[in-house]
N, C-alpha and C positions, 0 to 999 in steps of 0.2 A: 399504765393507762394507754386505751391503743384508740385512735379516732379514726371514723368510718364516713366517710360522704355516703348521701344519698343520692336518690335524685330530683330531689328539688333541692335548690343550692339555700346552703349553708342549715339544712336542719342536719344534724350528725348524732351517729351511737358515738356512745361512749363507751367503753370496756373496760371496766374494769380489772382489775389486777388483785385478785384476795389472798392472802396468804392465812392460811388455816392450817389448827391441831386440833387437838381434844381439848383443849379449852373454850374452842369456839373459832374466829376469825378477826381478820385486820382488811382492812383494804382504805386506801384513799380517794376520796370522792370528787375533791375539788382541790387544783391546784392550782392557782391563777399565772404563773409563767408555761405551762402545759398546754392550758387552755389558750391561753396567747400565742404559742409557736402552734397551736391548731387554725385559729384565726378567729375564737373566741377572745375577744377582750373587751367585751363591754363588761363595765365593771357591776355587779349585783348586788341591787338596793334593799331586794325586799326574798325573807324565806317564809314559804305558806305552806300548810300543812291541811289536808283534807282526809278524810275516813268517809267510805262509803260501804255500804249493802252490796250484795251481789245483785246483779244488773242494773245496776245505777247507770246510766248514761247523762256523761257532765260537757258542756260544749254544744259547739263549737264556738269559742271566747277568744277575741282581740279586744285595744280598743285603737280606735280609729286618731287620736293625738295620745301623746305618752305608749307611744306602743313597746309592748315588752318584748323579751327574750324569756324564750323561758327553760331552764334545766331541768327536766322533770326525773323525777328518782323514787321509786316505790319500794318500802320500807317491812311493808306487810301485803300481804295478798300476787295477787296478777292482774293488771291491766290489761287491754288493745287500746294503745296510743296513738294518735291521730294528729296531723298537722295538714293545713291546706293553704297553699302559696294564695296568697290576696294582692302579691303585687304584679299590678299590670304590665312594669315592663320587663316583670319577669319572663321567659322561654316556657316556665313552670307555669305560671298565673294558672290557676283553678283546676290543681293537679293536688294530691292526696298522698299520703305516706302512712301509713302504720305499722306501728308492731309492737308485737309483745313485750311487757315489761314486769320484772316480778323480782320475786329473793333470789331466784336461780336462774338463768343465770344474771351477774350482779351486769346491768348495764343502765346507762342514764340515755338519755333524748335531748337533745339540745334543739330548741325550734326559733330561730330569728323573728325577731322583732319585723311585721310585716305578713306575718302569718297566722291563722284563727289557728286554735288548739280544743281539743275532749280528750278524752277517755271515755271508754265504758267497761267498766268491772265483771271482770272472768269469775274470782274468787272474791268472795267477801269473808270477813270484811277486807277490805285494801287502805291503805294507808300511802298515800301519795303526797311527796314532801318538792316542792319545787320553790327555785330560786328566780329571781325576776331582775330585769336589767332596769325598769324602770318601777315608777311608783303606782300603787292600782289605785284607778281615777272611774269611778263609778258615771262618772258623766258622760265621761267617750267609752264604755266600754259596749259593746254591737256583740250580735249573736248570729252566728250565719247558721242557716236552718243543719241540722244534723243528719237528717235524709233525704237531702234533696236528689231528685233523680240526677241533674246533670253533674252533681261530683262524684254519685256512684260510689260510696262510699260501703266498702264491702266489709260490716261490722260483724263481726263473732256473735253476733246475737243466739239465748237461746230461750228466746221468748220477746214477750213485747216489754221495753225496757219503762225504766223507772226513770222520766225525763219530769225538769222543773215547770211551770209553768212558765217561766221565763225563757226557757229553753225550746219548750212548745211553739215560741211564738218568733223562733228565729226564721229569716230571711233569708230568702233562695239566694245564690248566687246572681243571681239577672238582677236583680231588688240591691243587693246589698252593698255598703259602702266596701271601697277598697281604696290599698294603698296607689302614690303615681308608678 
């Protein structure tokens, strides 16, 4: 397992390590003293799994108390994965990070609690299994709008995506709550 800073602080790749034959492959996903000499160590409450169509676009999801962490790891398909620093006294605050995620090569996303998260799907279907540092509280959870001009969020789109209505109806950054 090899861990990678980005540049907003503390969302990190993960690299995995597979060992593979003609049987198929091995690799380990999660290994909690690992994660802790990376400076992951909140411990992980909650594992969510989603399956999505090709061009789905899911996000951008925090919630503003109970905020999560999130591991995110795709099992099937290929993502462009998305995190946007929400905390103000961050250097980062309302800076953006994506990247590819899929079977090949194998890597995870780690996005700190403090930060909104999407995805939108390359190949479907995509199968995205993420793990959560805290509990999901439907009361605080906020949607920061997904195209907003000022994050400039430069999505692989190749068409006009499949967004929720909930999703529809997220908030610009100027609008939005964020972390102190």
């Amino acid at each position: 397992m090899k861990f990678e800073s980005t540049p907003i602080s503390g969302v990190t790749i993960v690299e995995l390590q597979v060992f593979g034959d003609d049987r198929g492959f091995f690799t380990e996903t999660y290994q909690q003293r690992r994660f802790a000499d990376a400076g992951i160590a909140a411990p992980f409450v909650q594992d969510n799994h989603s399956r999505s169509t090709a061009g789905v676009l899911r996000g951008l999801h925090f919630q503003i108390e109970q905020p999560q962490g999130k591991l995110i790891q795709v099992l099937r398909g290929e993502i462009y994965d998305v995190a946007v620093d929400l905390r103000r006294s961050s250097p980062t605050f309302g800076k953006w990070f994506g990247i590819r995620l899929g079977e090949a090569p194998r890597r995870l996303l780690y996005v700190p609690p403090g930060c909104a998260h999407g995805f939108y799907v390359i190949s479907g279907p995509a199968d995205v299994c993420y793990k959560c540092t805290d509990f999901y509280a439907p009361q605080h959870e906020r949607t920061l709008l997904w195209n907003d001009p000022e994050l400039g969020i430069d999505w692989p789109l190749t068409g006009a995506p499949v967004v929720s209505g909930k999703d529809q109806q997220g908030l610009p950054l100027s609008r939005c709550a964020t972390y102190a």
